[in-house]
VMD Tcl script that draws the C-alpha trace (Angstrom):
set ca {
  {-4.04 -73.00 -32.24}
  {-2.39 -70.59 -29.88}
  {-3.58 -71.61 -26.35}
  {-3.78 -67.82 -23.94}
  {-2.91 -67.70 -20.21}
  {-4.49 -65.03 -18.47}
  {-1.83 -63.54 -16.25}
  {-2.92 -62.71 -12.32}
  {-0.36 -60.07 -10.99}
  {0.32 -60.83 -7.33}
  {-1.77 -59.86 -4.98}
  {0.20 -57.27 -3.75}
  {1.09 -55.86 -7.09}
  {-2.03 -55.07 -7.76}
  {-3.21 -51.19 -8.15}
  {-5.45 -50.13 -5.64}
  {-7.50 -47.70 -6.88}
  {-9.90 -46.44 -4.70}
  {-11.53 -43.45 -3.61}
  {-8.43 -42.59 -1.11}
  {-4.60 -42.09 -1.69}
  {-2.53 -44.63 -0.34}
  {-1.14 -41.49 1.26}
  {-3.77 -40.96 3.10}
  {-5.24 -44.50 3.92}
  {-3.28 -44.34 7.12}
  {-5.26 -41.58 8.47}
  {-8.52 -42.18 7.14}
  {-9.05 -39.23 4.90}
  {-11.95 -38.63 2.87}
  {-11.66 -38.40 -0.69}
  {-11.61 -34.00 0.00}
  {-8.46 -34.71 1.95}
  {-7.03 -36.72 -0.19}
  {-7.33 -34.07 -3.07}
  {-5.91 -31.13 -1.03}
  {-2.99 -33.13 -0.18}
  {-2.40 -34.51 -3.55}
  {-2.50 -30.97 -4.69}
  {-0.20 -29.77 -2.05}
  {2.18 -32.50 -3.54}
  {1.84 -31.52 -6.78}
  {2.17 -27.96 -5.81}
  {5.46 -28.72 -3.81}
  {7.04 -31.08 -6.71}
  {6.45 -27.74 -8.91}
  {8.30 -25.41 -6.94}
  {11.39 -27.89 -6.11}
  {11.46 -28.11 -10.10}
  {11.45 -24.57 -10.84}
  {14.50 -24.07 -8.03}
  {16.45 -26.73 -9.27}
  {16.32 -25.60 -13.40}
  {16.35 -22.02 -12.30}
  {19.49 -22.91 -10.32}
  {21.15 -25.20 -12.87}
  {20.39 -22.28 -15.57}
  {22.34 -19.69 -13.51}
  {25.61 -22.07 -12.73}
  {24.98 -22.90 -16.84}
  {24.76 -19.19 -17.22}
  {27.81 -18.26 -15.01}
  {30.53 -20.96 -16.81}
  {29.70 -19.79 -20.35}
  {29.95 -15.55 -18.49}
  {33.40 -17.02 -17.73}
  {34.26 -19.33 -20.42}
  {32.97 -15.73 -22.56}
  {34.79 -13.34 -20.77}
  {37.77 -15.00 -20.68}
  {38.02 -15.30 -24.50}
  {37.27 -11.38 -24.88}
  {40.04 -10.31 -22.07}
  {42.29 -12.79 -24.03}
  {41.64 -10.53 -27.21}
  {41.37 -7.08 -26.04}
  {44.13 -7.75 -23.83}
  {46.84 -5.04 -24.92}
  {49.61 -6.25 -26.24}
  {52.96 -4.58 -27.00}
  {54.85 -6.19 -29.74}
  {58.31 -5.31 -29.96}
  {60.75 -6.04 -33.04}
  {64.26 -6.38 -32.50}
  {66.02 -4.54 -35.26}
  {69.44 -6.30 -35.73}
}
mol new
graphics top color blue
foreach p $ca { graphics top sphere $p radius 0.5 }
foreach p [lrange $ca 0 end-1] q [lrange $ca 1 end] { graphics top cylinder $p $q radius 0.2 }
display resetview
């Protein structure tokens, strides 16, 4: 027979979940406050997001313009062969 433990996390590891933010237990917000601000968080974390991907896209975008463009001047490039008639 299989003898079970229950496990107690530490006290401090322990999830608080209350009606407040730990964000905004230092100020005493109300659970209103606490939404707007997690929303304004959530809001900013959005926008960061978009600039980065949108800016990684466009550097992405601008090495395969080159790597592109470099391949097409190497073959419409004009070229004069001459031959040598001995």
């Amino acid at each position: 027979m299989l003898c079970r433990r229950q496990v107690v996390a530490p006290r401090g590891a322990r999830l608080r979940l209350r009606s407040r933010v730990a964000i905004t237990e230092p100020i005493n917000a109300s659970l209103g406050v606490a939404f707007v601000i997690a929303l304004a968080a959530a809001v900013a974390a959005w926008v960061l997001a978009t600039f980065v991907f949108r800016a990684a896209l466009f550097f992405v975008g601008l090495i395969a313009g080159g790597v592109i463009g470099a391949k097409l001047f190497g073959l419409l490039q004009a070229t004069t062969t001459t031959f040598c008639s001995a």
